[in-house]
Backbone bond lengths (Angstrom), bond angles and torsions (degrees), N, CA, C in turn:
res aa  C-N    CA-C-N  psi(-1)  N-CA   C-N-CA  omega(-1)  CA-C   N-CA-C  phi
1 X - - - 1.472 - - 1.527 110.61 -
2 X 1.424 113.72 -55.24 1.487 114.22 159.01 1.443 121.16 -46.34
3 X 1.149 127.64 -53.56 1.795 123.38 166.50 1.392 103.98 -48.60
4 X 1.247 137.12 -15.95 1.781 114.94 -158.37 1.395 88.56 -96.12
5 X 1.766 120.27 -37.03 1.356 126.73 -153.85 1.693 103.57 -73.20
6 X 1.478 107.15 -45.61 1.713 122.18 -164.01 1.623 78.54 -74.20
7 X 1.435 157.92 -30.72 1.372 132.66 -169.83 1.680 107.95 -72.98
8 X 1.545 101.82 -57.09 1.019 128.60 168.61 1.763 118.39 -24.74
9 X 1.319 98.52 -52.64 1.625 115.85 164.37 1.542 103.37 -63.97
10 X 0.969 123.93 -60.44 1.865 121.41 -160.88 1.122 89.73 -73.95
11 X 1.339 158.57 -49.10 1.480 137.44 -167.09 1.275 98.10 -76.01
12 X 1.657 151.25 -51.12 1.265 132.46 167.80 1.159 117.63 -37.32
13 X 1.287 124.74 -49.18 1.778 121.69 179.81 1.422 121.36 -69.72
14 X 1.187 115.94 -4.90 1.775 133.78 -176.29 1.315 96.95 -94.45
15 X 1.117 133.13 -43.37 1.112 138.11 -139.15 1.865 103.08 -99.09
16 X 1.633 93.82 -37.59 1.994 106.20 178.54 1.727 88.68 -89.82
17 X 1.174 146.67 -46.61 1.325 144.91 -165.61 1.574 106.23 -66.90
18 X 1.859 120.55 -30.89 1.249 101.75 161.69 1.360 111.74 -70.29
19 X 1.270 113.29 -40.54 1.686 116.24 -169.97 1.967 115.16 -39.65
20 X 1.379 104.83 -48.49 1.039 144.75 -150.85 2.055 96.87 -75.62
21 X 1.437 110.15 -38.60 1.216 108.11 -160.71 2.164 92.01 -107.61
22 X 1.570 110.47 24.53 1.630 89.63 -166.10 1.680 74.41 -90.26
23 X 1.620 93.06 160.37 1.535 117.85 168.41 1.566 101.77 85.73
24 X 1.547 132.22 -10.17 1.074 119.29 -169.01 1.158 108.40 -94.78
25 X 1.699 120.69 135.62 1.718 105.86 159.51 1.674 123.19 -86.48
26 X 1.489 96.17 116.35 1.213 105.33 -179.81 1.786 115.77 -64.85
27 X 1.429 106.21 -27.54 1.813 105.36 -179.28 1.987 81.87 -59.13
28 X 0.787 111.85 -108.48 1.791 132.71 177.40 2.058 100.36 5.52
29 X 1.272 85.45 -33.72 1.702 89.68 173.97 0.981 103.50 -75.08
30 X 1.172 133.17 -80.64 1.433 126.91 -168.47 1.184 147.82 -45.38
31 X 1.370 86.76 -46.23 1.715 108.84 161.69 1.895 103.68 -63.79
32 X 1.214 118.49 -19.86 1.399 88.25 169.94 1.286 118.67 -87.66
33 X 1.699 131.22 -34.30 1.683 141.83 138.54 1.614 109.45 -15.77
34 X 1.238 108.18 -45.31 1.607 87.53 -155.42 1.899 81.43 -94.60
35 X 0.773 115.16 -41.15 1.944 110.42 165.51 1.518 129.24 -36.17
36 X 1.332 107.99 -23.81 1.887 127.18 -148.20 1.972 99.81 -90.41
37 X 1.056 111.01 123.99 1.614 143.30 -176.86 2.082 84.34 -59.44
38 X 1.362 139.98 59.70 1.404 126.27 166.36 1.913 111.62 -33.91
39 X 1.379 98.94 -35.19 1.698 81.16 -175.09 1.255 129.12 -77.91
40 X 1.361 111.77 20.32 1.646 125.83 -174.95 1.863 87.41 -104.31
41 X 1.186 123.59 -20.76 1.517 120.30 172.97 1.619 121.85 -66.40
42 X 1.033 112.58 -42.40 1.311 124.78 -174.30 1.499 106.40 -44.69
43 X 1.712 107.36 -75.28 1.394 117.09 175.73 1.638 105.67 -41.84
44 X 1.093 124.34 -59.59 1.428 111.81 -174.53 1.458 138.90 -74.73
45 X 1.480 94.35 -11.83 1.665 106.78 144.89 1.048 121.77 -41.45
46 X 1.423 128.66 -63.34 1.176 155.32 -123.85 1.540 107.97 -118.97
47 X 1.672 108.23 -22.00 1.758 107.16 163.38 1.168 106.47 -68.16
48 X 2.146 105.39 -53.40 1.467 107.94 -177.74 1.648 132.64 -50.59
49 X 1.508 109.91 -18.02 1.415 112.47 162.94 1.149 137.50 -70.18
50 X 1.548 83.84 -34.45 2.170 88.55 -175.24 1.700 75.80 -91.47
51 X 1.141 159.32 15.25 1.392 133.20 146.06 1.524 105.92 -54.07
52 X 1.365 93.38 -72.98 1.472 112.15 -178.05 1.465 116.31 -6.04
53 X 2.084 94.56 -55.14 1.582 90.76 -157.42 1.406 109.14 -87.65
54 X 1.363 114.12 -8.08 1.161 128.15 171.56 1.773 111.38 -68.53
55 X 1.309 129.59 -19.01 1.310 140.08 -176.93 1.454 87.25 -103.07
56 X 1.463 153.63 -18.75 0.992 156.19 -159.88 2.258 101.45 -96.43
57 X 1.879 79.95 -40.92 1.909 81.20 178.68 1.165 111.47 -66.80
58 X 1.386 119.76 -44.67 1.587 127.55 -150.26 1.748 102.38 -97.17
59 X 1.269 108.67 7.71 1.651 108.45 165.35 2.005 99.23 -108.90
60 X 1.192 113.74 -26.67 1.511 111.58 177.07 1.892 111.40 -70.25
61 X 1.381 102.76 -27.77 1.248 111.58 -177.73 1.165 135.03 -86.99
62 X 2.032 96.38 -6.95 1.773 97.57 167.68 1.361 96.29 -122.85
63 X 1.257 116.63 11.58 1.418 104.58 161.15 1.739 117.48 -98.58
64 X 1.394 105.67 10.11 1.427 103.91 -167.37 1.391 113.33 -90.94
65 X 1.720 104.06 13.32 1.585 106.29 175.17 1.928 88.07 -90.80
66 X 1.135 131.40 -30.13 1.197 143.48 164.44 1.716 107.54 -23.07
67 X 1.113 85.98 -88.80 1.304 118.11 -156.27 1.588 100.95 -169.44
68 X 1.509 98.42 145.90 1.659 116.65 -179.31 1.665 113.26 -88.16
69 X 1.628 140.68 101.59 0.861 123.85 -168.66 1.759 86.98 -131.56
70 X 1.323 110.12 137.09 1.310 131.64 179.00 1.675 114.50 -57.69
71 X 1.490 125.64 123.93 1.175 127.93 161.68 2.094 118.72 -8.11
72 X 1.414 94.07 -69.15 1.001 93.00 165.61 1.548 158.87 -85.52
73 X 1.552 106.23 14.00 1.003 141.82 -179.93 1.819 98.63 -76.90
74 X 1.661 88.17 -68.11 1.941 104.93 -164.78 1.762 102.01 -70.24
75 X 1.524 129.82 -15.89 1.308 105.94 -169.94 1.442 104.68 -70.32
76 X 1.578 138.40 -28.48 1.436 117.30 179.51 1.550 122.69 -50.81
77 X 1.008 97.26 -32.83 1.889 120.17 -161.39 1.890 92.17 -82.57
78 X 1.216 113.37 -36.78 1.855 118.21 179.51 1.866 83.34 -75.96
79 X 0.887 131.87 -66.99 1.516 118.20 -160.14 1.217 117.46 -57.65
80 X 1.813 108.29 -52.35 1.564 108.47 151.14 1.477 134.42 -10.03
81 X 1.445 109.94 -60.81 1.211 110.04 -173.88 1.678 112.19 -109.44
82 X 0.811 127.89 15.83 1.829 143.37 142.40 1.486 101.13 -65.79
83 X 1.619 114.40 -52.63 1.206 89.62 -164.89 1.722 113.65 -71.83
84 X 1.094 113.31 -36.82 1.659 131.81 160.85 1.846 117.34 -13.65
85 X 1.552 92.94 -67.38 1.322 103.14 160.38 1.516 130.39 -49.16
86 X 1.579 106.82 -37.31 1.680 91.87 175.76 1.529 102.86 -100.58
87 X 1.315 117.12 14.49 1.868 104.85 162.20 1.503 109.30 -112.77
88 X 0.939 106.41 -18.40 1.913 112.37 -174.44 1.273 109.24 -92.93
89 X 1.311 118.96 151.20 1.898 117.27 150.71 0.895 126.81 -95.14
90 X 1.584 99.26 149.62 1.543 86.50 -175.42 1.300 118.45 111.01
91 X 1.199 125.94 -0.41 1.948 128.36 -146.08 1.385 109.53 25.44
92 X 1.400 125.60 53.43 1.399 136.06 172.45 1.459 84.20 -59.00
93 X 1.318 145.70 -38.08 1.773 117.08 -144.13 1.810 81.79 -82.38
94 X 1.456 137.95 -21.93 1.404 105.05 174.33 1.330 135.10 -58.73
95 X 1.391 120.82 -33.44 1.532 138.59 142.21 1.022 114.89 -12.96
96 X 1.455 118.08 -93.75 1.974 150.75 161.67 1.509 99.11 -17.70
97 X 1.663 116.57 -43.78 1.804 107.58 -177.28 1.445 108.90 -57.72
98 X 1.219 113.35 -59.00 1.102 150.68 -168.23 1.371 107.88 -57.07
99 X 0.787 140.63 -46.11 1.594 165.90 157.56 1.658 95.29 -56.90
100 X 1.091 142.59 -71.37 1.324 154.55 165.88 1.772 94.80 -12.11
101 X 1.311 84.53 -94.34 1.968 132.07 174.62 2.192 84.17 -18.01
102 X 1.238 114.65 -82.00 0.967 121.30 179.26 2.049 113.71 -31.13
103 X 1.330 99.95 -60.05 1.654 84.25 -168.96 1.459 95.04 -71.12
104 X 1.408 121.57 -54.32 1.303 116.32 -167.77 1.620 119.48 -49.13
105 X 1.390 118.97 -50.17 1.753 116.01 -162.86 2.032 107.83 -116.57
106 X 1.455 100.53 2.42 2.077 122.37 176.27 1.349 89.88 66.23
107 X 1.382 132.83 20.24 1.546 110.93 177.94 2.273 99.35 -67.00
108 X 1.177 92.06 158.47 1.503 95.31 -177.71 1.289 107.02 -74.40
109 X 1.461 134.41 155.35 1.644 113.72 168.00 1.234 129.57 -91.37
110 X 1.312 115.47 -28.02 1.825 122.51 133.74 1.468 109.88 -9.79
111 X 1.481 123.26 -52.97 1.856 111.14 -174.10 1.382 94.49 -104.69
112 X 1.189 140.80 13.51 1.389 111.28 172.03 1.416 99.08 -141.34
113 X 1.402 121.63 40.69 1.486 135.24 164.69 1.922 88.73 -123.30
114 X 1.397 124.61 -19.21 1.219 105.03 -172.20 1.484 79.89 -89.69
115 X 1.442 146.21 -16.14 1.417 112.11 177.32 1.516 116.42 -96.65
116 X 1.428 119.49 6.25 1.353 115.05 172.79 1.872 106.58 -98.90
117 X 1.230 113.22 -7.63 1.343 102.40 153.63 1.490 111.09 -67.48
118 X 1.110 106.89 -70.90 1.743 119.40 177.37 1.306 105.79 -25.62
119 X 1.098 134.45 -46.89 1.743 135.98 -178.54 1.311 97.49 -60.64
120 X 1.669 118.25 -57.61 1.833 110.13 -168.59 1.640 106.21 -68.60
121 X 0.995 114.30 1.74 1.562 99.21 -170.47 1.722 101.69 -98.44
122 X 1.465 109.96 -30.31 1.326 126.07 174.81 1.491 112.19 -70.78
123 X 1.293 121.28 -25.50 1.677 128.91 179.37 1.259 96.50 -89.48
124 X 1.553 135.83 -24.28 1.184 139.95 172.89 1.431 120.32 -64.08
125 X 0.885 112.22 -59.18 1.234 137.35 167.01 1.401 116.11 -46.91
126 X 1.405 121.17 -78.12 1.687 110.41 164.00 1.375 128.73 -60.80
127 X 1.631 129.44 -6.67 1.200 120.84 148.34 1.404 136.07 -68.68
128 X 1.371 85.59 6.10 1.537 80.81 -173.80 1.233 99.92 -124.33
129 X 1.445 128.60 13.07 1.261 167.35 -157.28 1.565 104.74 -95.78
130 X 1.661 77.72 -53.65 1.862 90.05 -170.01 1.408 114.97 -94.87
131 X 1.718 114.23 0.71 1.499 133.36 -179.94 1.785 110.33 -88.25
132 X 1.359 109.41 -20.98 1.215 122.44 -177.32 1.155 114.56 -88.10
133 X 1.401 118.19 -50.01 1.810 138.48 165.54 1.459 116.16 -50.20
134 X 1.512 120.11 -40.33 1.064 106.16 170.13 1.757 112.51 -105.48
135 X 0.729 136.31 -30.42 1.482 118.06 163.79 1.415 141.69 -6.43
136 X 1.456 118.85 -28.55 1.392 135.69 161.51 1.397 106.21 -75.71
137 X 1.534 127.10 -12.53 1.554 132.62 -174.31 1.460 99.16 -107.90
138 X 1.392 131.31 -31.41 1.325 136.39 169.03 1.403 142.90 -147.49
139 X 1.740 116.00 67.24 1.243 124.96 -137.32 1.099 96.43 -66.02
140 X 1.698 101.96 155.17 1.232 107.11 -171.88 1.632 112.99 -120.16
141 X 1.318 137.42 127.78 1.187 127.93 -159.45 1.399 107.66 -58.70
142 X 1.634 109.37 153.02 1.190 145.89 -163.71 1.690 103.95 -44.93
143 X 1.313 113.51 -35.60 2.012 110.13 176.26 1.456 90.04 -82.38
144 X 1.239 154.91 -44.55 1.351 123.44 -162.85 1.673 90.83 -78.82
145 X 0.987 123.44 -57.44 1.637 124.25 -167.48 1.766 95.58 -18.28
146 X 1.696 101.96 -61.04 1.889 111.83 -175.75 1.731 104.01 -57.42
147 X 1.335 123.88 -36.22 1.543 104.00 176.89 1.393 132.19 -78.34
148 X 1.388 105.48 -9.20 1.775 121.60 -179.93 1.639 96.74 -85.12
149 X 1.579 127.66 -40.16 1.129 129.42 174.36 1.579 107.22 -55.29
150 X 1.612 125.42 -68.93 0.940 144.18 172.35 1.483 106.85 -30.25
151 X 1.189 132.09 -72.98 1.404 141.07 173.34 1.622 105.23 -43.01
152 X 0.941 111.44 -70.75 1.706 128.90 176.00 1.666 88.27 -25.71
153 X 1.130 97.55 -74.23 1.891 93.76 -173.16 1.597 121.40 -25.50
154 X 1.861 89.72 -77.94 1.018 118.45 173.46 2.109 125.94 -27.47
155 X 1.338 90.76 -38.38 1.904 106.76 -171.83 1.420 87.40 -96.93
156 X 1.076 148.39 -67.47 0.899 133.94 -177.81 2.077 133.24 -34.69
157 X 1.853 104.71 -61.71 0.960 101.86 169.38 1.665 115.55 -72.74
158 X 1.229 139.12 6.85 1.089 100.04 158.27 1.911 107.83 -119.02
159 X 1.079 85.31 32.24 1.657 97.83 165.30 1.747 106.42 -94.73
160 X 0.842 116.11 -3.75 1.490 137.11 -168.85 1.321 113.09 -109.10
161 X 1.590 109.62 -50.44 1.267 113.71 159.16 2.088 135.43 -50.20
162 X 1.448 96.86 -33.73 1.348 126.16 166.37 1.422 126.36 -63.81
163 X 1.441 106.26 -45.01 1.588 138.77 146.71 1.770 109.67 -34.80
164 X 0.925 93.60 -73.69 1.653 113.43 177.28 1.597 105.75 -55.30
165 X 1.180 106.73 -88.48 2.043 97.61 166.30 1.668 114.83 -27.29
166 X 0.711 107.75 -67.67 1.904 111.45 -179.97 1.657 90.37 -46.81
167 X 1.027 120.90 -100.56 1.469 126.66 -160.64 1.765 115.89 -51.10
168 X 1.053 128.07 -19.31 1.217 128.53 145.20 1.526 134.10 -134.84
169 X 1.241 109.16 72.37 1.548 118.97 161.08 1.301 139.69 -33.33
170 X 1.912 98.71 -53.45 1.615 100.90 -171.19 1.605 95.10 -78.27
171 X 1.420 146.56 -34.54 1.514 137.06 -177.80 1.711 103.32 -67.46
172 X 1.020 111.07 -60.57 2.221 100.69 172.67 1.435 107.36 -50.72
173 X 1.301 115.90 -35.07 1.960 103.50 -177.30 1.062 85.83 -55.37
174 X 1.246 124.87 -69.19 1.977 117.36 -151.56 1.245 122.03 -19.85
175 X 2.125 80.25 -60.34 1.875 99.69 -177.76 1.177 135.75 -63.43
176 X 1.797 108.39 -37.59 1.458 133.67 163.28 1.287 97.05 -37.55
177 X 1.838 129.44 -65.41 1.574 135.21 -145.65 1.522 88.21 -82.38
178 X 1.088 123.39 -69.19 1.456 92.94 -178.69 1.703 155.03 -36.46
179 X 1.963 81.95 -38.50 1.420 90.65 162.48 1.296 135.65 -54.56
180 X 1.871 104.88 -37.45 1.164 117.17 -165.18 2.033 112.68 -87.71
181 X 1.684 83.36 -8.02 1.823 80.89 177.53 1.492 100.31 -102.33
182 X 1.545 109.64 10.22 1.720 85.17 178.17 1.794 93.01 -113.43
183 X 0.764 115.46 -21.63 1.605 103.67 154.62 1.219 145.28 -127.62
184 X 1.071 115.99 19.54 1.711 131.04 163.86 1.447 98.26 -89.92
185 X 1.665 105.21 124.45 1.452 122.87 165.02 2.160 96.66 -47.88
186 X 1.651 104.16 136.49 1.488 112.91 159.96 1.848 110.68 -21.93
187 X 1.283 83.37 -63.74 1.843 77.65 -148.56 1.844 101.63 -64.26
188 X 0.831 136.53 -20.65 1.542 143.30 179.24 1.686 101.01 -74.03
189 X 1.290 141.03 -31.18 1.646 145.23 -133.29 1.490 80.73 -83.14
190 X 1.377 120.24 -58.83 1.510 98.40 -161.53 1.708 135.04 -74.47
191 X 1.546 93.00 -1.79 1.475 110.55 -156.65 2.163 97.54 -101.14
192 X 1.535 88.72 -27.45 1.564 112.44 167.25 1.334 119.68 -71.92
193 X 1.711 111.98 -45.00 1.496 113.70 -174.17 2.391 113.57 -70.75
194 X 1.467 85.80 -18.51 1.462 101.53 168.99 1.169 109.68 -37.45
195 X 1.504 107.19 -79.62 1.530 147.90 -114.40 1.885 81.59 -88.61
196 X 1.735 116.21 -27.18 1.927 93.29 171.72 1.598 114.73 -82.01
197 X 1.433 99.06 -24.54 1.387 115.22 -163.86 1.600 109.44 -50.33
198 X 1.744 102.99 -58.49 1.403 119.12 161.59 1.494 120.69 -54.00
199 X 1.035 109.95 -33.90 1.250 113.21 178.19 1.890 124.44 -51.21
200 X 1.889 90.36 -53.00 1.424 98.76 -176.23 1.643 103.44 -80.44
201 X 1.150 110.36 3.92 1.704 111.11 169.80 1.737 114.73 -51.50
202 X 1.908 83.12 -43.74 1.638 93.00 -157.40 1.937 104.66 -89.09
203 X 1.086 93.73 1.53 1.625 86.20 160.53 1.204 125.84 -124.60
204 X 1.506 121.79 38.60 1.077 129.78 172.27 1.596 120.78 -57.02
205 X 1.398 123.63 -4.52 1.595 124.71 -151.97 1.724 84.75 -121.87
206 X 1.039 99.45 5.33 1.695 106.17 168.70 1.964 121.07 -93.33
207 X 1.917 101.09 -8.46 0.986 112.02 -169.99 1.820 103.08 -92.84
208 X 1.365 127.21 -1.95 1.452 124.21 -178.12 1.371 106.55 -140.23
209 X 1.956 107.06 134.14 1.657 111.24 -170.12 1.097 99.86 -41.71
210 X 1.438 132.22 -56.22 1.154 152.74 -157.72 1.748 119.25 -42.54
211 X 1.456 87.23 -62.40 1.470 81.72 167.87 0.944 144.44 -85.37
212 X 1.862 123.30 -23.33 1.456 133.04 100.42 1.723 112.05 54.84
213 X 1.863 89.23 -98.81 1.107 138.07 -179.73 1.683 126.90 -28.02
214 X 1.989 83.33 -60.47 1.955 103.10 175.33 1.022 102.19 -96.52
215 X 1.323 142.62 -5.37 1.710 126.80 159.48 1.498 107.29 -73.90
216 X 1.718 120.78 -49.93 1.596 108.15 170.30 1.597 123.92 -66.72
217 X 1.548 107.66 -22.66 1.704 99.34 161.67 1.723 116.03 -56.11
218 X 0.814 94.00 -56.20 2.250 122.37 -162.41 1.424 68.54 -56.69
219 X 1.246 129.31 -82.93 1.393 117.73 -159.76 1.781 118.28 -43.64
220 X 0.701 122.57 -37.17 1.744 153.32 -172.51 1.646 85.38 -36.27
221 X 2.087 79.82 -68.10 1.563 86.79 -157.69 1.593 113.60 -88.90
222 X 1.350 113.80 6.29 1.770 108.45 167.80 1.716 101.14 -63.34
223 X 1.227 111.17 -41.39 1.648 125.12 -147.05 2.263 98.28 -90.51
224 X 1.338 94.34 -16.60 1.824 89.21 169.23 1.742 101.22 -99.64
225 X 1.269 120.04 -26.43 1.441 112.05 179.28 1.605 105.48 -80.67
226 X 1.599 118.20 -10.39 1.815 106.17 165.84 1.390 103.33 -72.17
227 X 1.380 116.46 -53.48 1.262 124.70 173.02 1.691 126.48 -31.23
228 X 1.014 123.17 -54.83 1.280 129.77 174.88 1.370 101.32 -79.62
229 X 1.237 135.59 -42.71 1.241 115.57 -174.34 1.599 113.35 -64.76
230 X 1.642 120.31 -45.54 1.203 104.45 160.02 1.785 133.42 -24.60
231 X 1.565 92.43 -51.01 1.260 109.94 -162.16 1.580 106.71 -52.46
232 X 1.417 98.65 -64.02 1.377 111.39 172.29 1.651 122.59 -53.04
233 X 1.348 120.48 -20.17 1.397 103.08 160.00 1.197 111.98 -82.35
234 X 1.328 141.21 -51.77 1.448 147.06 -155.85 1.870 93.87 -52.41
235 X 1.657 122.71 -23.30 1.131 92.57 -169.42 1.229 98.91 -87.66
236 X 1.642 145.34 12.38 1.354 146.49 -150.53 1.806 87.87 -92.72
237 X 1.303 126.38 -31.59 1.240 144.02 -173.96 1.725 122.35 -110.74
238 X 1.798 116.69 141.77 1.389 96.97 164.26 1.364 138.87 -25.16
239 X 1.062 135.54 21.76 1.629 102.69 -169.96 1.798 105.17 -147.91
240 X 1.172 110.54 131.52 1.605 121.23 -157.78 1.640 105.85 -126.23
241 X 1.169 109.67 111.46 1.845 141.32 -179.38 1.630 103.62 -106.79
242 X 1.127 103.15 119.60 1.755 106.60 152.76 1.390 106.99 -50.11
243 X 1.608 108.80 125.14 1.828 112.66 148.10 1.388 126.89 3.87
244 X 1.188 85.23 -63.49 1.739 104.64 -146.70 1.440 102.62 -99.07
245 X 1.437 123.85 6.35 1.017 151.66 168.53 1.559 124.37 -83.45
């Protein structure tokens, strides 16, 4: 059964890996591989890891109204679902964590899908953080200027909205339960009325400045260690970008 599945896998990946390489010149490829500085990789391996574990703290730390699970416990289950993301669509591997997280530690995925939204809205948020900061270093014409605004909005109010759930629960249950008994068929209502309950579990770390605070730092610094790690590969290869660029 395992042999049918692992074939099953290699002809799907043959099949997107031809897809994947039409239009490319592979001579022009190679020659830039066999050209490429590898010791500019190392370092940027090695930012991208301590990112990792740094995306590894700041998911232990809003789940620790959860349940307390050790740094090193949750980084398999954070790599797990990174890797997810670059084989799935969709950021399916946030799902797959979560799903992980679930058999391994019984957290529900209802509260720890409401904190992996909470993470994208916070990576949202400081990217666009870092789109604003540098802009005086590389203006950007007048329609993106309107989509960083636009976005800006957008991450914001429902970072606000999250705000609002956290800090008042028992007044949205009301509204939530009503909603859900005036249109959720009976037999679904109770299995539905769960699924917010758990939910506002997982943003509990949304209820103190404080903690607030070290999820938008931690985040800060996941999003300068992508940064440099880029940096540091691009020099493994021709091609040279300002920093701050």
């Amino acid at each position: 059964m395992r042999s049918w599945k692992l074939w099953i896998g290699i002809i799907i990946s043959v099949i997107f890996l031809y897809i994947a390489l039409q239009g490319l010149d592979l001579e022009q490829f190679w020659l830039t591989l066999r050209g490429a500085n590898y010791w500019w990789i190392i370092p940027g391996v090695a930012v991208y890891m301590a990112g990792v574990v740094v995306r590894t703290w700041r998911w232990h730390y809003m789940l620790r109204h959860i349940k307390q699970i050790p740094v090193r416990h949750l980084f398999p289950t954070v790599v797990i679902g990174y890797m997810g993301n670059n084989v799935y669509p969709a950021r399916a591997g946030e799902v797959l964590r979560s799903y992980v997280l679930w058999r391994k530690e019984g957290i529900l995925m209802s509260s720890s899908l409401a904190t992996v939204i909470l993470e994208r809205l916070f990576d949202g948020l400081v990217m666009l953080l870092f789109v604003a900061v540098t802009l005086p270093f590389a203006p950007l014409p007048p329609v993106y200027r309107q989509v960083v605004l636009v976005f800006s909005a957008l991450f914001l109010g429902t970072l606000l909205v999250f705000f609002l759930l956290a800090s008042r629960p028992e007044r949205l249950s009301r509204l939530y339960a009503w909603g859900v008994d005036t249109m959720v068929p009976e037999r679904f209502r109770t299995r539905v009325h769960g699924l917010f309950d758990n939910a506002i579990i997982g943003l509990q770390s949304l209820r103190s400045p404080r903690d607030s605070a070290l999820i938008f730092f931690s985040t800060t610094l996941i999003w300068l260690a992508e940064t440099t790690k880029y940096w540091f590969v691009m020099h493994a290869f021709p091609f040279e970008v300002d920093f701050l660029c």
